[in-house]
C-alpha positions in Angstrom: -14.7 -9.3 7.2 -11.2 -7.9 7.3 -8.4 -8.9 4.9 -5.3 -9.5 5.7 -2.6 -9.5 2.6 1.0 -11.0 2.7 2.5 -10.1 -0.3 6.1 -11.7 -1.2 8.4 -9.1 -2.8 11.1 -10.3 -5.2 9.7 -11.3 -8.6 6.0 -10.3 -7.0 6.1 -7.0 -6.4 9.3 -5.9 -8.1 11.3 -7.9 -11.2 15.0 -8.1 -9.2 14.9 -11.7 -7.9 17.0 -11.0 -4.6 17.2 -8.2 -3.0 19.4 -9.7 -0.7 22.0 -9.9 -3.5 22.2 -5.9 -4.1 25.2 -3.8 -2.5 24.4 -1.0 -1.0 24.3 2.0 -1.3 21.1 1.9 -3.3 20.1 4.8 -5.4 17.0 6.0 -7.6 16.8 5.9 -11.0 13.6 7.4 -11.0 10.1 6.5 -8.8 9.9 3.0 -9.7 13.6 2.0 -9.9 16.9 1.8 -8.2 20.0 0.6 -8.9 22.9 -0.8 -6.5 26.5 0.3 -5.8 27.5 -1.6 -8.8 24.4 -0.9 -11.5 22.5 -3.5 -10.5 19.0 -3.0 -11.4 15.2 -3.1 -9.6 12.0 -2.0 -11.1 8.5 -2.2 -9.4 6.5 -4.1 -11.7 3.8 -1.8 -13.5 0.9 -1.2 -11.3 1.8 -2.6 -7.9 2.1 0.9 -6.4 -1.3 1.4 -7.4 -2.4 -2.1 -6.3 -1.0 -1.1 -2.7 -1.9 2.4 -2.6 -5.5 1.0 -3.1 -5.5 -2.1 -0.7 -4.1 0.4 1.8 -7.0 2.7 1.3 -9.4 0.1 1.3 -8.6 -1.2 4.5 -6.8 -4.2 3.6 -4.2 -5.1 6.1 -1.3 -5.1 4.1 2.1 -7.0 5.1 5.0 -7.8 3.3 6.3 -11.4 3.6 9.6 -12.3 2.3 12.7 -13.7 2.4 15.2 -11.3 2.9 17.4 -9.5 4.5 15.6 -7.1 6.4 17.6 -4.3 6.1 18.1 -4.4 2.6 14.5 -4.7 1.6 13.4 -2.0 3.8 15.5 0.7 2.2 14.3 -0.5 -1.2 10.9 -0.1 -0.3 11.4 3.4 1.4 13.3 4.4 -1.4 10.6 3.5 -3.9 8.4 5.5 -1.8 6.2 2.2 -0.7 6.8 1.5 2.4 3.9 3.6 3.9 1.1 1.4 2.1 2.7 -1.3 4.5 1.0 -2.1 8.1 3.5 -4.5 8.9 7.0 -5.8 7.6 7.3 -9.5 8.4 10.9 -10.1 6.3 13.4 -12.3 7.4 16.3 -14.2 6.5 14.7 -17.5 6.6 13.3 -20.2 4.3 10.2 -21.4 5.9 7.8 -18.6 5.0 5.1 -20.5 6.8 6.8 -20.5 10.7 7.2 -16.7 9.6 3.9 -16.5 8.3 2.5 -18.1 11.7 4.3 -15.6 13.7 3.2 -12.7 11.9 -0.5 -14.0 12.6 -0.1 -14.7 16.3 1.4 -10.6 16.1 -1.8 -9.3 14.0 -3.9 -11.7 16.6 -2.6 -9.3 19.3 -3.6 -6.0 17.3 -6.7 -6.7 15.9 -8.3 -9.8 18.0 -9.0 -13.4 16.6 -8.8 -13.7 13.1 -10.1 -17.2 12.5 -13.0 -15.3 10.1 -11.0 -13.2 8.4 -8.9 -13.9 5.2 -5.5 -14.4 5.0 -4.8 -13.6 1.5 -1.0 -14.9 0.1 0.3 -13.2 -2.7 3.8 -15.0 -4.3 5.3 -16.2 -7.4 6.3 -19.0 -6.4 4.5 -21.7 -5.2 7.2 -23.9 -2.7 6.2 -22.3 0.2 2.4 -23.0 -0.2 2.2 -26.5 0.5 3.6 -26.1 4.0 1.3 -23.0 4.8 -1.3 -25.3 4.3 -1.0 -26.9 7.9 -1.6 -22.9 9.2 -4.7 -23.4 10.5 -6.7 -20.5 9.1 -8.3 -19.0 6.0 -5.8 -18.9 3.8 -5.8 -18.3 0.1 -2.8 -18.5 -2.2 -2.6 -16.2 -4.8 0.0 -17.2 -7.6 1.0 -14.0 -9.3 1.7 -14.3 -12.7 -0.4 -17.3 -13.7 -3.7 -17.0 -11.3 -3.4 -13.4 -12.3 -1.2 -11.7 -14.8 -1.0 -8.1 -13.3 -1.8 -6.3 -10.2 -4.9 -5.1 -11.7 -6.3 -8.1 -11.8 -4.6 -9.0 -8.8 -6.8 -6.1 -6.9 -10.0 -7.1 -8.7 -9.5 -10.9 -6.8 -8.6 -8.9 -3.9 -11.6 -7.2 -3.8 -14.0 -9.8 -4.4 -12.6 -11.7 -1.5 -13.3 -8.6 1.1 -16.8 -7.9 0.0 
């Protein structure tokens, strides 16, 4: 059974709560951080670059799903060296997570077949956008990060449960 893992980026994977906020340009601070034109700050949170580099190995299809501005949270992920654990980068500008989240699926539908038994795995730390996905009609399993699990550790552990 594949997986296939939407994982929502500010204040899931990193701790800045908008990307779409920063200025550019965007520089390192070191391998998990960078810091805007005017200082301001975003940190992976500990462990999520393993978390990916492992779902990535493990054959997880691994998308990001956010709201954002594309552009901006592109170059943050290149420039934390992440972006290559990503199969697919499903960010826009937009609100309703679940029309994007629909869209991305009727995409992976056309590389990889039907999907109706696979997973659909929703990673986010918020919860607004869940009870709209709900109407999706797959497999979908939300995944509240930071109160169903408290680090990507355990994160991968659920993960990994769910594709064996």
């Amino acid at each position: 059974m594949r997986v296939y893992l939407f994982l929502d980026l500010d204040g899931t994977l990193w701790d800045h709560r908008d990307v779409s906020l920063m200025k550019p340009p965007f520089y390192n601070v070191n391998s998990d951080c960078i810091i805007d034109s005017v200082g301001d700050r975003l940190c992976l949170y500990n462990g999520a670059r393993d978390f990916l580099r492992e779902c990535s190995r493990s054959g997880v299809v691994v998308s990001a799903l956010s709201w954002n501005i594309y552009s901006k949270a592109r170059r943050v992920l290149e420039l934390l060296g992440i972006i290559r654990y990503f199969d697919y980068l499903f960010i826009e500008y937009n609100p309703f997570k679940d029309i994007v989240l629909e869209k991305a699926l009727k995409i992976l539908e056309k590389t990889f077949g039907k999907i109706n038994d696979s997973v659909i795995v929703y990673v986010d730390d918020r919860d607004i956008h869940w009870r709209y996905m709900n109407r999706i009609p797959y497999n979908i399993v939300f995944i509240h990060m930071w109160r169903d699990v408290r680090s990507f550790k355990e994160l991968l552990e659920v993960v990994k449960s769910i594709s064996s």
